[in-house]
C-alpha positions in Angstrom: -12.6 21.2 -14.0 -13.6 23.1 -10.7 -16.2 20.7 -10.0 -14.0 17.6 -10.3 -11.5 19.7 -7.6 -14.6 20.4 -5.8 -15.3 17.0 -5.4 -11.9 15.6 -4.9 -11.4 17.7 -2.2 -14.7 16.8 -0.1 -14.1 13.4 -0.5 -10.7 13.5 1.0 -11.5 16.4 3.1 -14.9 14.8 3.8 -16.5 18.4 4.0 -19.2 19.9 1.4 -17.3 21.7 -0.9 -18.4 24.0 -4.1 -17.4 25.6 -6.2 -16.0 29.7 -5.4 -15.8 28.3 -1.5 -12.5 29.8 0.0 -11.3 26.7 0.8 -7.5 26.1 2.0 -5.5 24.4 4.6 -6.0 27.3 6.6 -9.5 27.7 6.5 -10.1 23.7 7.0 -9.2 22.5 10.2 -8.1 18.4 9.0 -6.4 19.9 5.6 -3.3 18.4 7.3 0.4 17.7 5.3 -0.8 13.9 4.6 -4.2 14.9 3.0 -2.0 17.7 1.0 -0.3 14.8 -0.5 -3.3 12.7 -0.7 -4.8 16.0 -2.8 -2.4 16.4 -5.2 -2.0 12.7 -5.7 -5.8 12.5 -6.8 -5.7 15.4 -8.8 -2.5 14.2 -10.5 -4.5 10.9 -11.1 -7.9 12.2 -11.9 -6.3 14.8 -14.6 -3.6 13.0 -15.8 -0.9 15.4 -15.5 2.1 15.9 -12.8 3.0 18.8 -10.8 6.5 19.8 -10.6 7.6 18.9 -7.4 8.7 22.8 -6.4 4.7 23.4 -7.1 3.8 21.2 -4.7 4.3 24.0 -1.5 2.0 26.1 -3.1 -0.8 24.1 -4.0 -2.6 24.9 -0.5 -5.9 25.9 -1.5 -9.0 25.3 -3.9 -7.7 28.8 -5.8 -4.2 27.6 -6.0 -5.1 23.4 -7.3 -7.6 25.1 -10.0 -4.8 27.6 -11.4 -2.0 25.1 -11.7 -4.1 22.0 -13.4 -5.8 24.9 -15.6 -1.7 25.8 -16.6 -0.9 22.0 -17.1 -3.8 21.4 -19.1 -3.3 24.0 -21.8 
């Protein structure tokens, strides 16, 4: 599962990403509001599950995705 976020986010972010990298909007400069939604639209796809939209604010790093979709899949 943190591969698949790994990858989801370098494609959009189009930076190398891997696993454990402290990766957030903060930490990468284009991690802008549009490729947040573009994020959590992939992952919502790629996993099959939806994030409640009051989530949504949080989900701002690698750390944060990874926790949530780990909470929605079990």
């Amino acid at each position: 599962m943190e591969e698949k976020i790994a990858q989801i986010l370098s494609k959009i972010l189009k930076k190398d990403i891997k696993v454990g990298d402290n990766v957030s909007s903060t930490t990468v400069e284009n991690w802008d509001s549009l490729k947040s939604i573009e994020i959590i639209m992939t992952v919502e796809e790629e996993f099959d599950i939806s994030f409640n939209p009051a989530d949504i604010p949080q989900l701002k790093s690698m750390d944060a995705i990874v926790k949530k979709v780990k909470e929605l899949k079990c």
